[in-house]
C-alpha positions as CSV (number, residue, x, y, z in Angstrom):
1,X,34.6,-3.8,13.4
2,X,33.9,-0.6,15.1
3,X,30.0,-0.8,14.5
4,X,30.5,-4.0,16.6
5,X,32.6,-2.9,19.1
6,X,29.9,-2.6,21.9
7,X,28.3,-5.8,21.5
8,X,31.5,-7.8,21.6
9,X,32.3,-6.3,25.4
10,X,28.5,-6.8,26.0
11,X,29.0,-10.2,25.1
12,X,32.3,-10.9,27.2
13,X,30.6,-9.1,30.3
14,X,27.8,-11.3,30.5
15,X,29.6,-14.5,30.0
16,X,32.6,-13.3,32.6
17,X,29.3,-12.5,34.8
18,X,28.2,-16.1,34.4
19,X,31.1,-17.4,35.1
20,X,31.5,-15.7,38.4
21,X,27.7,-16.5,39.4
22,X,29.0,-20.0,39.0
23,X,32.0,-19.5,40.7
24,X,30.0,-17.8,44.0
25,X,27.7,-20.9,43.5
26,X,30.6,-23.6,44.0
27,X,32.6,-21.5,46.9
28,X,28.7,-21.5,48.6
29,X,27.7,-25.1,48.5
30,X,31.0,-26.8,47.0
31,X,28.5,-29.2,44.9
32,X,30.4,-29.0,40.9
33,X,27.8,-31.6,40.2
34,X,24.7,-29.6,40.4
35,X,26.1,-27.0,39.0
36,X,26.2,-29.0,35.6
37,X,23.6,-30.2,35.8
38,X,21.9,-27.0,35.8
39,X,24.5,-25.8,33.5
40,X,23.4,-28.5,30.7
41,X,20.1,-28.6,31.4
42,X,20.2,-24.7,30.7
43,X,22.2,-25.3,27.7
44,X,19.9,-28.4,26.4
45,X,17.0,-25.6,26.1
46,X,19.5,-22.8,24.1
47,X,18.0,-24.4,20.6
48,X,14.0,-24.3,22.1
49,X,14.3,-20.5,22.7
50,X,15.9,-19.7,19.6
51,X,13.2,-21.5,18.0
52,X,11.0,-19.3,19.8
53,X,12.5,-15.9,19.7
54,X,13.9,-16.3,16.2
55,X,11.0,-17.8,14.5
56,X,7.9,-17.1,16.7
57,X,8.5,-14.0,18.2
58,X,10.3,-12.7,15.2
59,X,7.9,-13.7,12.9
60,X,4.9,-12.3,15.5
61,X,7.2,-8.7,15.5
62,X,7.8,-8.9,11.7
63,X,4.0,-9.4,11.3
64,X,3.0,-6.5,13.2
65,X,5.9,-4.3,11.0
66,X,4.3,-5.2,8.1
67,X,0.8,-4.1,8.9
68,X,1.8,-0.8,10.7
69,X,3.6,0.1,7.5
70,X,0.2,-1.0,5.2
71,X,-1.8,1.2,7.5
72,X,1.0,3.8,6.9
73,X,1.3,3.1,3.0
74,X,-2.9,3.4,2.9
75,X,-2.8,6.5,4.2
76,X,-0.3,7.4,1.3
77,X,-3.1,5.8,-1.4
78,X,-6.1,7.7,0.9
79,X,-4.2,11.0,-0.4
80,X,-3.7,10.3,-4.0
81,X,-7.3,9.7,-4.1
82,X,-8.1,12.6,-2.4
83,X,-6.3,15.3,-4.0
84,X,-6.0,13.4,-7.7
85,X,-6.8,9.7,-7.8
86,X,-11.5,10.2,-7.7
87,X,-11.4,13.2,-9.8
88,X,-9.4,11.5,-12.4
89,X,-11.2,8.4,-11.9
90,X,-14.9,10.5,-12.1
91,X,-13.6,12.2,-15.5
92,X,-12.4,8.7,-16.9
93,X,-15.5,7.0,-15.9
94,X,-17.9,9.8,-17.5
95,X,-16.0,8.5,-21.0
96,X,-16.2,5.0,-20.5
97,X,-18.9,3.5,-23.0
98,X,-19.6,0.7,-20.1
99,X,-19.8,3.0,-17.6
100,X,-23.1,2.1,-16.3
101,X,-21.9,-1.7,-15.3
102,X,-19.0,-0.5,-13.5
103,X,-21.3,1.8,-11.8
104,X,-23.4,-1.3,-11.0
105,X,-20.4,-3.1,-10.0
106,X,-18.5,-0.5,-8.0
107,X,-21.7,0.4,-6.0
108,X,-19.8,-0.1,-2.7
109,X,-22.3,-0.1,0.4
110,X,-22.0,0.1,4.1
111,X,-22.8,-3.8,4.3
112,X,-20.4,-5.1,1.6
113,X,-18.2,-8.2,3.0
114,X,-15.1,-9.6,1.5
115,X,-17.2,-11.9,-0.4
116,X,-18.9,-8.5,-2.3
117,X,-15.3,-6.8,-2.5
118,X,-13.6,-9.8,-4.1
119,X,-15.9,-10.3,-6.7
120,X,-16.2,-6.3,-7.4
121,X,-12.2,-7.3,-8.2
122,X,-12.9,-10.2,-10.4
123,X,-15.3,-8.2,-12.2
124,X,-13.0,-5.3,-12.5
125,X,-10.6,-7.8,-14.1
126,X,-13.1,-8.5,-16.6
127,X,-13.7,-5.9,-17.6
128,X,-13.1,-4.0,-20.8
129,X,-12.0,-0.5,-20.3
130,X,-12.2,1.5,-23.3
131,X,-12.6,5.3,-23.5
132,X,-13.6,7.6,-26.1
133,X,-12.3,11.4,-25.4
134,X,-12.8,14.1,-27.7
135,X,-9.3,16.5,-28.3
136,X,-11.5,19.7,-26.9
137,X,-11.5,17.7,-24.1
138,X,-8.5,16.8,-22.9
139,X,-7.4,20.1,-21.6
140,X,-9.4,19.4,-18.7
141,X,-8.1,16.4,-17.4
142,X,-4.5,17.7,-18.5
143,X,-5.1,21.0,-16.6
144,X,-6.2,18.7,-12.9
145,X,-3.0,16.2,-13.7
146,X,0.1,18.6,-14.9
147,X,-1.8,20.9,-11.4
148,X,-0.9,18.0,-9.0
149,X,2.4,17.1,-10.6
150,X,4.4,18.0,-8.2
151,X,2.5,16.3,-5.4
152,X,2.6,12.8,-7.2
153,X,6.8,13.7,-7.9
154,X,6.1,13.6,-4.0
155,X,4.8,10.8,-3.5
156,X,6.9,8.7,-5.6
157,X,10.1,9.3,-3.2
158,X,8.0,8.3,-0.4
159,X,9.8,4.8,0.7
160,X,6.4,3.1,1.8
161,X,6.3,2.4,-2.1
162,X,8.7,0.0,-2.2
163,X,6.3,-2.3,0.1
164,X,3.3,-1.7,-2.6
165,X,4.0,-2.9,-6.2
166,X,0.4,-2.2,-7.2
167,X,-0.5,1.0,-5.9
168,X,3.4,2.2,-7.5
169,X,2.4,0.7,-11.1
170,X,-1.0,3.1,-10.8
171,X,1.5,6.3,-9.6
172,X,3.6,5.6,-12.3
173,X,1.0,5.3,-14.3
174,X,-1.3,8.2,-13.5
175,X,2.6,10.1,-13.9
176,X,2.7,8.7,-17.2
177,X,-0.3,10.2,-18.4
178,X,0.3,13.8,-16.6
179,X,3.4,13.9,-18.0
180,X,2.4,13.2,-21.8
181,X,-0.4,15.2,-21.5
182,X,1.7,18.2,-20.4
183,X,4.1,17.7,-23.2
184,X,1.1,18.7,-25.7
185,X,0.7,22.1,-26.5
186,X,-2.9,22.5,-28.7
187,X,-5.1,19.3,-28.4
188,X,-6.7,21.0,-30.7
189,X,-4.3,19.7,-33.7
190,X,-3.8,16.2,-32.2
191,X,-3.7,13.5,-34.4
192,X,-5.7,10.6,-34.6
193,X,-2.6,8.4,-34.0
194,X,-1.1,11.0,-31.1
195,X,-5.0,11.1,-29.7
196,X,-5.3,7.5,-30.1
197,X,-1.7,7.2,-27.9
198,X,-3.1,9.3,-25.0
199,X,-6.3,7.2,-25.0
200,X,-4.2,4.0,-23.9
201,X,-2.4,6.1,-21.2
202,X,-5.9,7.2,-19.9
203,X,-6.5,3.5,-20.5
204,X,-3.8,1.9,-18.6
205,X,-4.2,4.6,-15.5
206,X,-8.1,4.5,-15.5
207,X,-8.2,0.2,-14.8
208,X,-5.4,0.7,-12.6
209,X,-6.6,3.0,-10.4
210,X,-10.2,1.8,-11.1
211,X,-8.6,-2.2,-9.1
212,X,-6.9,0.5,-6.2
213,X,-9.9,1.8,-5.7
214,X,-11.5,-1.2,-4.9
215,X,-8.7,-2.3,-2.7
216,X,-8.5,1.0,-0.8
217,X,-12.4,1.4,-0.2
218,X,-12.1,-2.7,1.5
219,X,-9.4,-1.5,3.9
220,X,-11.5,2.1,4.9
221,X,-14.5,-0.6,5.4
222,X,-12.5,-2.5,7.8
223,X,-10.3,0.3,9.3
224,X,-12.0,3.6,9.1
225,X,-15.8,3.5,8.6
226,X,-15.8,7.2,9.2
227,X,-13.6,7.9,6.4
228,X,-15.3,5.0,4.1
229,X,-18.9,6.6,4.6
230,X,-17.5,9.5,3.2
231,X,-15.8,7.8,0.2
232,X,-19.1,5.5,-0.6
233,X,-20.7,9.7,-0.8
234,X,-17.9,10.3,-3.1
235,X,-18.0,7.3,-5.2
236,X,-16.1,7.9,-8.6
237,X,-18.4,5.6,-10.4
238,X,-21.8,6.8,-9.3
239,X,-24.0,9.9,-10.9
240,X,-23.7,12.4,-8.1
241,X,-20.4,14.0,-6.6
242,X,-21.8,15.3,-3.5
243,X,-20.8,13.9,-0.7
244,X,-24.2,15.1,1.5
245,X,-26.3,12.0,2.4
């Protein structure tokens, strides 16, 4: 009752206010008559402005929420690729059998439209991510993962997550890995089962954060084309990793 406490004498203010505006009104020009008809005709419109500040207004308000906190939330995904999500993404991609195709299909330009980004994400979809890794070669992607574990423990209590199913899923995954990875002490004496375990987890995290990617590079397109010409340079997928033109 307390929290409410203000808004309940707000509330009895402005009606008593009313009711003396009215009041001065009838003591000036002694006419009760126009006074309700004004008084209904105000009332008559109550239900049109709700309609407009509770579902227009609101609704115009609430839009504008949502894509401040996407702008916020990509700048979130802009730093997990920055700091983890391309390296890991380059070292999964130099193992990928059909790596040449998704280069093909991932080769983002400076003209792309929605029409090109879409169908890069239906062909992502389609395709078949399988990876062969060697055990003398695992220490260097566990070495770049179990390095940035705290920064991803970070960025899984950030609360922008909870408005970003997709880009969580890829965290968690991308977690997943690190922490399985770290949890190996000689990938030298792996076995083909526990080798063929971590090849699902690289797996799962590569086509997850292969479909963010995608998504991420279409919003820097639209958003940031300083930052995107940049991350076309440093495209995950292609044969160079320098970022000089």
């Amino acid at each position: 009752m307390k929290r409410f406490k203000w808004q309940i004498f707000l509330g009895v203010g402005l009606v008593g206010m009313s009711a003396v505006l009215y009041f001065v009104h009838y003591l000036m020009f002694h006419d009760a008559h126009h006074i309700f008809i004004y008084l209904m005709g105000d009332i008559a419109f109550v239900p049109i402005e709700v309609l407009m500040v509770t579902l227009i207004l609101h609704e115009l308000l609430a839009s504008r929420d949502r894509r401040n906190k996407m702008n916020k939330l990509n700048m979130v995904i802009g730093t997990f690729f920055s700091e983890v999500g391309t390296e890991l993404l380059r070292f999964l991609a130099s193992h990928d059998s059909n790596s040449d195709m998704l280069g093909e299909v991932l080769d983002v330009e400076g003209n792309w439209t929605k029409a090109e980004f879409g169908s890069a994400r239906n062909d992502l979809q389609g395709h078949d991510f399988k990876l062969s890794v060697e055990r003398n070669e695992l220490s260097e992607i566990a070495e770049m993962l179990v390095g940035k574990r705290g920064f991803m423990v970070t960025l899984l209590e950030n609360p922008l997550l909870l408005e970003h199913d997709r880009f969580t899923d890829t965290l968690w995954a991308v977690f997943h890995l690190t922490e399985e990875l770290a949890s190996r002490r000689d990938f030298s004496t792996l076995s083909d089962k526990d080798l063929a375990h971590l090849t699902g987890d690289m797996e799962r995290a590569y086509s997850q954060a292969a479909v963010e990617w995608i998504h991420y590079m279409e919003h820097l397109k639209s958003e940031y084309p300083y930052l995107f010409s940049l991350a076309m340079r440093r495209n995950p997928f292609g044969s160079s990793e320098d970022a000089a033109m």
